[in-house]
C-alpha positions in Angstrom: -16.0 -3.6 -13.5 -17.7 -1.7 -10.6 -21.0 -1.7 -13.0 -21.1 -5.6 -13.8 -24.2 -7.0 -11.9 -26.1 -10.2 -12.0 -29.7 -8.9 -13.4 -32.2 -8.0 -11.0 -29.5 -7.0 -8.5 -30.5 -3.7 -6.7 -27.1 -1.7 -5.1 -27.9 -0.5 -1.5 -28.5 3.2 -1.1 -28.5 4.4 2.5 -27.9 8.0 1.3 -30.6 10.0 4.2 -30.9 7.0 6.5 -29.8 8.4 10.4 -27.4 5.6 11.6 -27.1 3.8 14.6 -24.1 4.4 16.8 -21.4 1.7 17.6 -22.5 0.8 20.8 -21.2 -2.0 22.4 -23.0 -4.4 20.7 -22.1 -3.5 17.4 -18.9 -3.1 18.1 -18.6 -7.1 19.1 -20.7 -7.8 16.0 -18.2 -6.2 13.7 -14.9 -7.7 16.5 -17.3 -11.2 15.6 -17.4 -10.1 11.8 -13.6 -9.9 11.9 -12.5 -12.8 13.7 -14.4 -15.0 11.6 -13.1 -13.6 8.4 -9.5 -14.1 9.7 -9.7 -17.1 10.0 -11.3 -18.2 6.7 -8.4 -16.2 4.7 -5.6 -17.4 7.3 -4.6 -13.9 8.8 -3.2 -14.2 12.0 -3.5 -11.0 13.8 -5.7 -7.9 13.0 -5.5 -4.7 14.9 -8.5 -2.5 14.7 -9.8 0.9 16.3 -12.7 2.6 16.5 -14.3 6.2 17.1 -17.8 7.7 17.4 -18.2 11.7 17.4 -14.9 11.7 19.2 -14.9 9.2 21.7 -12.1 6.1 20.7 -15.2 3.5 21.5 -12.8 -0.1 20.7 -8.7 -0.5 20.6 -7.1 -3.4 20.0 -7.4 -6.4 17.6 -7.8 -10.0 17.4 -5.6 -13.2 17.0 -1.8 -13.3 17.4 1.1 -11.1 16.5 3.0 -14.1 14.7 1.4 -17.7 13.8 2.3 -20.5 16.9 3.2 -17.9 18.9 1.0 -17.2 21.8 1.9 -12.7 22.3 -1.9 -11.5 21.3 -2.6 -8.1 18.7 -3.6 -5.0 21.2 -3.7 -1.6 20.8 0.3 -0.3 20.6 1.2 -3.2 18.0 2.7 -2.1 15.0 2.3 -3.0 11.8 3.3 -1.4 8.1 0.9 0.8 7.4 2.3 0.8 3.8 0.7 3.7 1.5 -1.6 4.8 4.5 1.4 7.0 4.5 0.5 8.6 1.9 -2.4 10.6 3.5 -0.3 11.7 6.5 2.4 13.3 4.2 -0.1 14.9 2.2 -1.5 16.4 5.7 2.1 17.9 6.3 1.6 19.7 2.8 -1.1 20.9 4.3 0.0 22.4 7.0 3.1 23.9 5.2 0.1 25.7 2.9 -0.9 26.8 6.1 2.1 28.5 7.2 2.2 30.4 3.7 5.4 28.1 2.2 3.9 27.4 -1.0 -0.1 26.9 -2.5 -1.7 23.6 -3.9 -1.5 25.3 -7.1 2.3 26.4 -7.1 4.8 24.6 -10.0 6.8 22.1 -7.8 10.0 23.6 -9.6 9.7 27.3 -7.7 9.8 25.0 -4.3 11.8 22.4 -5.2 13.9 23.3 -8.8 15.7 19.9 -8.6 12.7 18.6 -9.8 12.4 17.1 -12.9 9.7 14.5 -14.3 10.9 13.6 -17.7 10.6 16.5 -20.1 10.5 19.9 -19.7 6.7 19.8 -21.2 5.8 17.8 -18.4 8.1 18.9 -15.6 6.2 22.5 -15.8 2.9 21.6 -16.0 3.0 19.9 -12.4 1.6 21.6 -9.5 2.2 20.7 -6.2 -1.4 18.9 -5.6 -0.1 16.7 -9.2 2.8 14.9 -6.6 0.1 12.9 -4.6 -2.8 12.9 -7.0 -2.8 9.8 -9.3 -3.9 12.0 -12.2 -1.0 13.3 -13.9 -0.7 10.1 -16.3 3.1 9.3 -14.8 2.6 5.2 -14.7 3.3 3.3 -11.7 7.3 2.5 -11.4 7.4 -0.1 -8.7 10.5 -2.4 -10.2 12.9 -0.1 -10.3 13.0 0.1 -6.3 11.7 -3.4 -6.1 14.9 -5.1 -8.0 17.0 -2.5 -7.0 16.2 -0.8 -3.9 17.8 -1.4 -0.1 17.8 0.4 2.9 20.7 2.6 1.9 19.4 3.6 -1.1 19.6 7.2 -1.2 16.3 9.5 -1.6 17.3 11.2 -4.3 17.0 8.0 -6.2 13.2 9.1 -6.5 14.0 12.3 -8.4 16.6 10.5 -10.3 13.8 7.7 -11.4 11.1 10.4 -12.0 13.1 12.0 -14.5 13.5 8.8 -16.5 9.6 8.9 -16.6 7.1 10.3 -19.1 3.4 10.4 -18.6 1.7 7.8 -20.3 -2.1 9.7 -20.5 -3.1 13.3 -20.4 -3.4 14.9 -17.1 -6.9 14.2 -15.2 -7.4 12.0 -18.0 -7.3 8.6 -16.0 -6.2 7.4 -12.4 -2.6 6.1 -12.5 -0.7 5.5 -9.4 2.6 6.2 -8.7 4.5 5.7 -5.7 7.5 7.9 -7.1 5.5 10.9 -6.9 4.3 10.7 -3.5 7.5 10.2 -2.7 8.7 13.4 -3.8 5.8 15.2 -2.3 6.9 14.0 1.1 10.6 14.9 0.7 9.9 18.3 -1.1 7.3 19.2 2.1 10.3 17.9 4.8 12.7 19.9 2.5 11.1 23.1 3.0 10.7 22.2 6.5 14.4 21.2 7.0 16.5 23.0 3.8 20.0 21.9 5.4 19.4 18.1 6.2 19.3 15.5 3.6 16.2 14.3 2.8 15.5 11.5 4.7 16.7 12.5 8.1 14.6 16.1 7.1 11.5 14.2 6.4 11.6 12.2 9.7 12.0 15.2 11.7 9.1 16.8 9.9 6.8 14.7 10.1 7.6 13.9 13.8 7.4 17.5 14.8 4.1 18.7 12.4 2.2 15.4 12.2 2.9 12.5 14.7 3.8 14.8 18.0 1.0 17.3 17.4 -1.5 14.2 17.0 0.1 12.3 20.0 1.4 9.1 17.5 3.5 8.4 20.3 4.0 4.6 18.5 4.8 5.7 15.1 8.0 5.2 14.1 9.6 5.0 9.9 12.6 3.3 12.0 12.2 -0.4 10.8 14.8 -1.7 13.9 13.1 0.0 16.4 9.6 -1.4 15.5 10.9 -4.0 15.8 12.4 -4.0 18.7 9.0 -3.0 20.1 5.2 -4.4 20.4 5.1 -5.4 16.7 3.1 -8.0 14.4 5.4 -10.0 11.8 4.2 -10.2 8.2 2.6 -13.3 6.9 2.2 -15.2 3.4 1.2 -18.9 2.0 3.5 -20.6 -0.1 2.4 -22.5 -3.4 0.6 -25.1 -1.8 -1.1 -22.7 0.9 1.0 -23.0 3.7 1.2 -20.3 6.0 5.0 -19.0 7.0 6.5 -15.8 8.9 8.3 -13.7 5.7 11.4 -12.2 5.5 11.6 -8.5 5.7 14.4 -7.6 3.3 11.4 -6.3 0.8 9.5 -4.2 3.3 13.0 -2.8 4.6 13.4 -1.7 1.2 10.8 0.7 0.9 13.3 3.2 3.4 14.0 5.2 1.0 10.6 5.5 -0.1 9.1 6.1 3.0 7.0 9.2 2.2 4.9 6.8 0.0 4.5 4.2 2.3 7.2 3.3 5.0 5.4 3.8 8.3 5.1 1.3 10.9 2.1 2.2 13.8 -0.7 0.9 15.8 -3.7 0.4 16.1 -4.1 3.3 18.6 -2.2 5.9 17.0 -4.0 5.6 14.0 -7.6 6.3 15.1 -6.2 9.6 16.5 -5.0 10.0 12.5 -8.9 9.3 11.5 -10.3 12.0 14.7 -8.0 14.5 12.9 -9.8 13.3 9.4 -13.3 13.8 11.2 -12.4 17.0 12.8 -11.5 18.9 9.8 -8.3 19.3 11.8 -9.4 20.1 15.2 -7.4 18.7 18.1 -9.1 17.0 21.2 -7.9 20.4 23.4 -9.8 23.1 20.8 -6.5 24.0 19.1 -6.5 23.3 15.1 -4.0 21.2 13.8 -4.2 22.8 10.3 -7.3 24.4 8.7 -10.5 22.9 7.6 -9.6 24.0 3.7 -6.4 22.6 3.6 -6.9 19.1 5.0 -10.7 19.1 3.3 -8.2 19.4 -0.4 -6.7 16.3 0.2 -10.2 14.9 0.2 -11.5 16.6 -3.0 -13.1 14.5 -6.0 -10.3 14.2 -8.2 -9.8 11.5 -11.2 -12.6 8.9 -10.9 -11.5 5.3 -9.8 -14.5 3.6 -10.3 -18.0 4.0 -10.2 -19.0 6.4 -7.2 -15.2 6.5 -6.5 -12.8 9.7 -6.8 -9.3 10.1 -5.5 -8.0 13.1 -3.8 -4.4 13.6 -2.1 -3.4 10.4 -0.4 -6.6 9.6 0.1 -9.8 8.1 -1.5 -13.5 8.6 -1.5 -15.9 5.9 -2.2 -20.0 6.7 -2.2 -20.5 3.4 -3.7 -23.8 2.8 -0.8 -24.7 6.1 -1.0 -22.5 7.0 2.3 -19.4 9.1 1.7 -16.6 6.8 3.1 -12.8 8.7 2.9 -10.6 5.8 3.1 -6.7 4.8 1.9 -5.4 1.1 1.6 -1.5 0.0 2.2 0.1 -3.0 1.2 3.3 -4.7 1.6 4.1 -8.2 1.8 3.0 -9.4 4.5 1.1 -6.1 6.0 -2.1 -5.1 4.6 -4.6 -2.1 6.7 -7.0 0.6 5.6 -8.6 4.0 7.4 -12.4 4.8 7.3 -13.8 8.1 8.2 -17.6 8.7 7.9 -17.7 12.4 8.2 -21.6 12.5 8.0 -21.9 9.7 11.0 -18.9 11.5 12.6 -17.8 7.5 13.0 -13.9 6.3 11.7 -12.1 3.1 12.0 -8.9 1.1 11.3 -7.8 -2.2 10.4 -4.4 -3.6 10.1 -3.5 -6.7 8.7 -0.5 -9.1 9.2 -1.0 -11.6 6.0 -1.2 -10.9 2.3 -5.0 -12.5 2.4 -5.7 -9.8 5.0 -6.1 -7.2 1.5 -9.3 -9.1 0.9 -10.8 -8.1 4.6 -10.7 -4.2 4.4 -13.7 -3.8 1.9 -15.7 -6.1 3.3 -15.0 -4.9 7.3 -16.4 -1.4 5.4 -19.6 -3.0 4.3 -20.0 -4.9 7.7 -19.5 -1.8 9.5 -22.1 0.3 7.2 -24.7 -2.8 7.5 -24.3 -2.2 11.3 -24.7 1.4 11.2 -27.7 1.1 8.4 -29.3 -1.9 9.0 -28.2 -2.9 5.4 -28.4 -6.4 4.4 -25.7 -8.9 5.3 -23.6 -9.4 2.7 -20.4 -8.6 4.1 -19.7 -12.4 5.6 -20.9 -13.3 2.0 -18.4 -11.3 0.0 -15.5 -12.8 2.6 -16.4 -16.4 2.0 -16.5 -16.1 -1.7 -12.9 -14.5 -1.9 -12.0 -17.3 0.9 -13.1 -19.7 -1.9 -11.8 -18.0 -5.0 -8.3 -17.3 -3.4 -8.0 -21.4 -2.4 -9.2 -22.1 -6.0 -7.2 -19.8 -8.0 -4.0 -21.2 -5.7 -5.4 -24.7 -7.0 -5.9 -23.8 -10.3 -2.0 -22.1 -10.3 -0.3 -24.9 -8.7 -1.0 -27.2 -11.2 0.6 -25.8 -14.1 3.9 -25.3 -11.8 7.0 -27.3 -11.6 8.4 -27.6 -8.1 11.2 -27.9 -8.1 11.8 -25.7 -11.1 12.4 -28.2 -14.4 15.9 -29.1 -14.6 15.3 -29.1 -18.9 14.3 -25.8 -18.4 16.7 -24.5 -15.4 19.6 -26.0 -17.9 19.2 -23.5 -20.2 20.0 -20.5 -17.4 23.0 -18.6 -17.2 24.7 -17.5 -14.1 24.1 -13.4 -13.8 21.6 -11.1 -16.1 21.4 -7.3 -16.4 18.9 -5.1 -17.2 19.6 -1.3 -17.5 16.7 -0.6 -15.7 16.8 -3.6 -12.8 20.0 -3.8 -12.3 21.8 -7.5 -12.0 19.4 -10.7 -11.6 21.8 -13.9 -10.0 20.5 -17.3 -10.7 21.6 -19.8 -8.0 21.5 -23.3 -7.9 21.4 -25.3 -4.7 20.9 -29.1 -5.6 17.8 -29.4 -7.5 16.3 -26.2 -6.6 17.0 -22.9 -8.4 16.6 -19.3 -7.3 17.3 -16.0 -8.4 18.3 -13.0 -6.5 18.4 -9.3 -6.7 19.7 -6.5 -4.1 17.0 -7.0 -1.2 15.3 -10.3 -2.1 15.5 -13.7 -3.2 13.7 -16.6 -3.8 13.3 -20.1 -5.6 11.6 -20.5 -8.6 9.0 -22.9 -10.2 9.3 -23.1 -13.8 5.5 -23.3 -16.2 4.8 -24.4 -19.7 3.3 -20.9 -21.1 0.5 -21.6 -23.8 2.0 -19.8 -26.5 5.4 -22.4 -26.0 7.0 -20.6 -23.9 8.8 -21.2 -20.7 8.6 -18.8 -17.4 10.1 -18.8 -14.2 7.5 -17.9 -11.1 8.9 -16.6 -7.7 7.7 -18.8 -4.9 8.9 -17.3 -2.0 5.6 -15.8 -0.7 7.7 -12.7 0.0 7.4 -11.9 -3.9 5.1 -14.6 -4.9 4.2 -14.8 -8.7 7.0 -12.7 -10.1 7.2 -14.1 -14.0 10.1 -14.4 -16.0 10.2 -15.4 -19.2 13.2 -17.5 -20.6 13.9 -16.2 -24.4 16.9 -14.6 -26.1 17.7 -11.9 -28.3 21.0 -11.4 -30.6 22.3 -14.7 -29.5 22.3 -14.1 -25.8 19.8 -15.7 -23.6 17.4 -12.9 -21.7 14.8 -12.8 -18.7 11.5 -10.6 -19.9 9.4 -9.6 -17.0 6.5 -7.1 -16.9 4.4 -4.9 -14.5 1.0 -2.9 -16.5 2.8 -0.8 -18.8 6.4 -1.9 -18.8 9.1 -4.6 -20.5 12.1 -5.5 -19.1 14.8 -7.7 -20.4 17.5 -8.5 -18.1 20.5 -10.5 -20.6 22.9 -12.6 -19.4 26.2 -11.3 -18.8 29.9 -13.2 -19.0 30.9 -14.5 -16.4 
């Protein structure tokens, strides 16, 4: 998809070109860039930082914490920072390496021998660098802790899960993320770190001690309550008809047990000193090193490709699509959406944090408006926002239509009261006048019902929480069933008696 152009399109190369620093007047260009472009996808609040050869040159962000209320983004707000938590576990792994615990190369089971991915084939081909990168061929498992997960969810769940799981493509054969496994990289690392706690209080303390202290993430915090209770932006998302609304946060507190993958809450502040560290090879602002150059450079290396001039590493991505090596990570949860840029060759990082699901659609574009800046490249950054501005409000259109809101009472009829799945664990339908929703362990949500073109019917999630979650009514052996999907997964919950 990366290498579909309109003919007589020419891609941007400023590979060689010496780039301008972020003075102050680029730096209000891009604070312009972004205010603008939050308010043509409807984000309320966007925190962003931002460093040149060492020196934090812009803190804060623009717009408000919630929607109609009047406390404004700054520096110490906190947001999810989702799977940019990835990166920072890996950079504990690194500094266990360090310390001579285990190598990059080392089977997981002589570290951990609890582990167990599916079969025995697979569980001893995986080294310890296979846990965070994407190229082992284990498929993404998001619905297990989706339909099942809460907050008290042990973390052993994730070894439980993983062993359920077979590889679905060679490994290095093709990019496949998987949450699961990150997960286990970050609990095996605290494990090591902490063999006598269990895993989640041991991974806290770890990464407290080796990666936020050390880097002084003072506002970091995997403690949902107390972020809180503290400077913090709530999570946004529009409703069928576009409407903005404040979401609940039963989803986002069930990625707990989960956390290594992407459970951090922090600011904008804390995580520019993140990106120095990336830009220092691991140097700290008084001389000392952090962890050395090798080590935190591996998490950077070219592994599977993700696209054209794109590789992932360990927790984090490079993309070279303008010629310019930009290491970078995404994270996204409803309602929270951010990504880190470091720029080692203009010594130049940044961060934005989002609080609204149309906030994904910034991140890309705030990278090409910063490298326009620093290259003089053309302007297409406001371009590529206003286009997914449009195609967002159409596709919403387009969706709406074929919806029934309320759900179709000819359709809602036909519904029994509780389904199972062995996978997803129970699925309640509840009926509240002429609405109907369905709930699982950390979520709910009313449904819309759709006339499917092959004849079928399906149920679609409207809470924006966990918009666009399909069910398809059906039955099997004489008992009615609910089929959903994610890429390479069916799952039939049946109806159980009552």
């Amino acid at each position: 998809m990366q290498s579909l152009r309109p003919a007589g399109y020419s891609k941007e190369n400023f590979a060689g070109k010496e780039p301008h620093p972020l003075d102050p007047a680029r730096v209000q260009a891009l604070l312009d860039f972004v205010k603008h472009a939050a308010s043509q996808l409807n984000v309320p609040g966007v925190g962003v930082a931002l460093i040149d050869h060492g020196k934090i040159v812009y803190e804060g962000g623009v717009g408000m914490r919630e929607t109609g209320k009047p406390q404004p983004v700054d520096a110490h707000t906190l947001f999810m920072i989702a799977s940019n938590t990835k990166g920072m576990s890996t950079l504990l792994l690194a500094r266990l390496i360090d310390q001579g615990k285990f190598t990059w190369d080392e089977p997981v089971t002589q570290v951990y021998p609890a582990f167990r991915p599916g079969s025995a084939e697979t569980t001893k081909q995986v080294l310890m660098r296979h846990l965070v990168c994407a190229c082992t061929g284990v498929p993404r498992k998001d619905f297990e802790w989706l339909f099942t997960g809460t907050a008290q969810t042990p973390p052993t769940t994730t070894f439980s899960l993983l062993a359920a799981t077979e590889p679905t493509s060679r490994f290095g054969e093709v990019f496949q993320y998987n949450n699961l496994m990150a997960t286990a990289a970050g609990y095996i690392g605290a494990h090591v770190v902490h063999p006598d706690r269990e895993l989640g209080s041991a991974y806290d303390a770890a990464m407290q001690e080796m990666v936020f202290d050390p880097l002084g993430m003072h506002d970091t915090t995997f403690s949902i309550d107390k972020a809180l209770a503290a400077d913090h932006a709530s999570p946004h998302g529009e409703d069928v008809d576009g409407k903005l609304h404040v979401l609940k946060m039963d989803i986002n507190r069930a990625i707990a047990p989960f956390r290594p993958a992407g459970g951090a809450w922090s600011s904008p502040h804390d995580m520019i000193l993140y990106v120095r560290d990336e830009l220092t090879e691991g140097v700290l602002p008084d001389g000392k090193r952090l962890v050395s150059s090798q080590n935190l450079l591996a998490r950077r290396a070219r592994g599977v490709a993700t696209g054209e001039d794109q590789w992932y590493g360990m927790g984090l991505w490079e993309d070279a699509t303008w010629g310019v090596s930009v290491i970078h990570h995404g994270g996204d949860l409803p309602g929270f959406h951010s990504d880190i840029f470091a720029i080692p060759s203009a010594q130049v990082g940044a961060v934005i944090l989002t609080n609204a699901d149309n906030g994904a659609a910034m991140r890309r574009a705030f990278m090409r408006r910063m490298l326009e800046l620093m290259y003089d490249g053309r302007s297409e950054a406001a371009g590529d926002v206003a286009s997914v501005a449009q195609r967002i409000e159409a596709q919403q259109a387009t969706e709406r239509k074929r919806l029934v809101v309320p759900a179709s009472t000819a359709d809602t009829a036909k519904l029994a009261s509780v389904y199972s799945s062995p996978d997803l664990g129970k699925l309640i339908v509840e009926k509240s006048g002429s609405t109907v929703g369905v709930r699982a362990a950390a979520w709910s949500s009313e449904v819309a019902s759709r006339q499917n073109d092959d004849g079928t019917v399906s149920l679609i999630t409207i809470d924006p929480a966990i918009m666009g979650l399909e069910l398809v009514l059906g039955s099997s052996s004489g008992e009615r069933t609910l089929t959903t999907r994610d890429g390479q997964h069916v799952y039939e919950f049946v109806e159980v008696a009552n």
